[in-house]
N, C-alpha and C positions, 0 to 999 in steps of 0.2 A: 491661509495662503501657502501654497505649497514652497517647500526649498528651492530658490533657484529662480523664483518668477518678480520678475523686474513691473512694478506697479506701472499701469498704465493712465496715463491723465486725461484723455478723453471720457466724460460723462458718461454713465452709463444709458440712459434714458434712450427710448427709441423714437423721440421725434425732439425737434428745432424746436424754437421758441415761437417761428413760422406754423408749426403746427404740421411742418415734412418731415413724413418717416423717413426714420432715418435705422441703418445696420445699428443696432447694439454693440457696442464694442469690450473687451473681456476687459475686469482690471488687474488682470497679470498675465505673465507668460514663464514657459517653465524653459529657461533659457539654458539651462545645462542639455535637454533632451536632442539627439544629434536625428537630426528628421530627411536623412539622407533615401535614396532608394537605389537597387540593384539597377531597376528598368527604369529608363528616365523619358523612354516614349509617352507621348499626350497619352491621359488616361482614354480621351474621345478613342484614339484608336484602337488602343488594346480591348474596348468593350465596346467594338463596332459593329460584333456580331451578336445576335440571341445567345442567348447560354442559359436554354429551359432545363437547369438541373438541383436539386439543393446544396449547397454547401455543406450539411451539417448531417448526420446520420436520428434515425425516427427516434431514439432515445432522451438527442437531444432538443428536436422539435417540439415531441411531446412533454418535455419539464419547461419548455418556454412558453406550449401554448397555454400550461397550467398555469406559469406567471401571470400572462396576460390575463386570463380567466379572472383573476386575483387582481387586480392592480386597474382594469381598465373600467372607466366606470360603463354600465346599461345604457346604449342608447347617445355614449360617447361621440367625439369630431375627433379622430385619429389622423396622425402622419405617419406614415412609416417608409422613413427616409435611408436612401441608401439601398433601395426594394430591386424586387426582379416581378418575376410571373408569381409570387407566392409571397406573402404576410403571415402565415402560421396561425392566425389566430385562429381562437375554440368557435367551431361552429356553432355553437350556442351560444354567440356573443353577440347580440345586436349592436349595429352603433347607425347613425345618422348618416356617418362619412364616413369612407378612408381613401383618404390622399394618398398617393405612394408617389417616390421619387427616386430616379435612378440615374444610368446614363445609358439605357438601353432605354428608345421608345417602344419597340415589340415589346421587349419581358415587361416592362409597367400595361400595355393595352391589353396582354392577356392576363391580369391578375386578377381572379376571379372574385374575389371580396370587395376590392374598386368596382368593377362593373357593378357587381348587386347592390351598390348604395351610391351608384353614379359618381363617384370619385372622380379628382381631378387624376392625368399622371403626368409630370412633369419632368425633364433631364434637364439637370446641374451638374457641371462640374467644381466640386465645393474647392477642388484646388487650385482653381481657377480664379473664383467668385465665390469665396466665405461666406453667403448672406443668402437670406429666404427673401430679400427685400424684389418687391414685381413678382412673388410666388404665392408667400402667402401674408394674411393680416396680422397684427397685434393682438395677444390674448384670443385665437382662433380655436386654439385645437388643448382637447384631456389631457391625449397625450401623443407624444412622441416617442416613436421605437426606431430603431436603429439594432438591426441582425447583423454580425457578424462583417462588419464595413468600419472602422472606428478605426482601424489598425492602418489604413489606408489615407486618414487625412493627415494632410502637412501641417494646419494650421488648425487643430481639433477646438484651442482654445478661442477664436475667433467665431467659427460654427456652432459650438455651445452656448458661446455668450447673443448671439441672433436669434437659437432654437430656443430660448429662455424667454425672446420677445416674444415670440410667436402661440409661449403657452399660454392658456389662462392662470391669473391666480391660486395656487395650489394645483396646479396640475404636473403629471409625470413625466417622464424621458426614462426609458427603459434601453441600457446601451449591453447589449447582449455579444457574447463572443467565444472563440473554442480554441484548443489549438492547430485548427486545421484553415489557411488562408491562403492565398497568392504569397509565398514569401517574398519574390519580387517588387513587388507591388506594396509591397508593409513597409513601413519607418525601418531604419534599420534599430533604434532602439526600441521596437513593438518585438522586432524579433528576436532579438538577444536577452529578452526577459519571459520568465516565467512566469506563469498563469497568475499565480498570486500576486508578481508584480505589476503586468499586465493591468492588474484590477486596480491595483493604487493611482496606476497613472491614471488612469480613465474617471478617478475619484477627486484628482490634482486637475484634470480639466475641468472638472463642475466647480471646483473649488475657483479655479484661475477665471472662467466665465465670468462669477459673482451671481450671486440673484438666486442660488440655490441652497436647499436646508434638508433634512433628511436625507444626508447620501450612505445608501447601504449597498454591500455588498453581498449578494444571495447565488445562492447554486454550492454545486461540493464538486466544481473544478478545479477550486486552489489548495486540493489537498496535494501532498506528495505523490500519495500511494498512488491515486487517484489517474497523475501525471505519469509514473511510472508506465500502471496497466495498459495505457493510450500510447504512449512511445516502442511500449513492447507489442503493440498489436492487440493483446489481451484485450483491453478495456475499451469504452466506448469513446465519443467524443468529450472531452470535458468540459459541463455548462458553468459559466459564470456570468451574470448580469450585475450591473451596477443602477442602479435605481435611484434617483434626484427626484425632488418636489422644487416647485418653485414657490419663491417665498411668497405667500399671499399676500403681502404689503408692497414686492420688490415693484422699483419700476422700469 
C-alpha cells in the first residue's frame, strides 16, 4: 500500500449480493498527491476537435509496439483506453477485438485496427465518471493499454481499481508514457516529477486499486542520462511503461 493512501471500506467485488454490477472500488488513495490542473476547462471541450497526430516520436512507438508484441496474448480481446486514430500495435498481432476509448468519436472511428476486428469505440470522460461500468463486462478483455493518457486522470486510482474488473484473471494493463504531454492538462504533481517518479506513481495506483501482482517497470526512460539527452533536444522521446497482471484469484 502505497505512503499516504487512506484505506478505503467499500468491498472490492464488482457486483451486489443482487447479483448488480457494480464499479470496483480502489482500497486506497494516495492522499498526499496534489491532482490540481493549469486548465480547469471540461476535458469534452478541449478534445472537441480531431487531433489525427501522434503524441510520441517512431523510436518510441516502435519499443511500445515490441512490448505489445511481447505481452499481448495471439488472438487476444484488447482495450486500449485513453485512444485516438491509432493503437501502435505490431502488425503481426492478431487478436479477436480491439475496443478503444477516447473522448474524440472521429479519432476512435478511424482507428484502423478497431475497424479490422470490428471493435467497439466508445467516449468517456473518466474524470467525470471513474468507471467502464454500461462499457464494458467483468473478466472481458487480455489486456488493457493505456498510451501516454495516465498523467491526465484526477482519480487514476478509482479507474485502475474498475480496469481491474474488467480484465480477465491474469490478464494485463500496460500503462505506457514519455515526457512529452499536454502540461496543462497533467496533475500538477505528474508534472513536477521525473520520469522515474513518474513510474512509482503509476506503480502506487495499481497498488492503491488492489487486485494487482506482478507490477514492473520496463523501458530505459527513467535513466538520468537518458532525461538529460531529451530535455536538451539530443535524445529521443523517453519510453517507460508500467505493466500489472491481475491477480488470478482477485475478485
Amino acid at each position: 500500500m502505497p505512503m499516504g493512501a487512506a484505506l478505503n471500506t467499500q468491498p472490492p467485488s464488482g457486483a451486489n449480493k443482487k447479483g448488480v454490477t457494480l464499479a470496483r472500488q480502489p482500497i486506497g488513495r494516495i492522499n498526499s498527491l496534489d491532482r490540481s490542473k493549469i486548465d480547469k476547462t471540461p476535458d469534452g471541450q478541449f478534445y472537441s476537435r480531431p487531433n489525427l497526430v501522434t503524441h510520441t516520436d517512431d523510436a518510441f512507438i516502435k519499443k511500445l509496439a515490441n512490448l505489445y508484441d511481447d505481452l499481448i496474448p495471439e488472438g487476444g480481446v484488447v482495450l486500449d483506453m485513453m485512444s485516438s486514430h491509432v493503437s501502435h500495435l505490431p502488425e503481426s498481432k492478431s487478436l479477436a477485438r480491439l475496443d478503444v476509448h477516447g473522448m474524440n468519436q472521429k479519432e476512435l472511428e478511424l482507428n484502423p485496427a478497431r475497424a479490422a476486428t470490428n471493435g467497439v469505440a466508445f467516449v468517456r470522460d473518466f474524470n467525470e465518471n471513474p468507471s467502464f461500468l454500461g462499457l464494458c463486462n467483468s473478466d472481458e478483455y487480455d489486456a488493457v493499454l493505456c498510451c501516454v493518457g495516465v498523467q491526465y486522470l484526477e482519480e487514476a486510482e478509482v479507474v485502475f481499481a474498475d480496469l481491474q474488473r474488467i480484465l480477465k484473471p491474469g490478464g494485463i494493463c500496460v500503462v505506457s508514457f514519455t515526457n512529452r504531454f499536454f502540461f496543462e492538462k497533467a496533475l500538477s504533481s505528474w508534472v513536477e516529477r521525473g520520469m522515474a517518479e513518474r513510474a512509482r506513481l503509476v506503480t502506487d495506483y495499481f497498488r492503491a486499486a488492489g487486485g494487482f501482482n506482478k507490477i514492473d517497470i520496463m523501458g530505459d526512460g527513467t535513466g538520468v542520462f537518458t532525461q538529460l539527452l531529451s530535455a536538451g533536444g539530443i535524445g529521443g522521446d523517453p519510453f517507460v511503461a508500467v505493466v500489472a497482471m491481475k491477480e488470478k484469484n482477485a475478485i
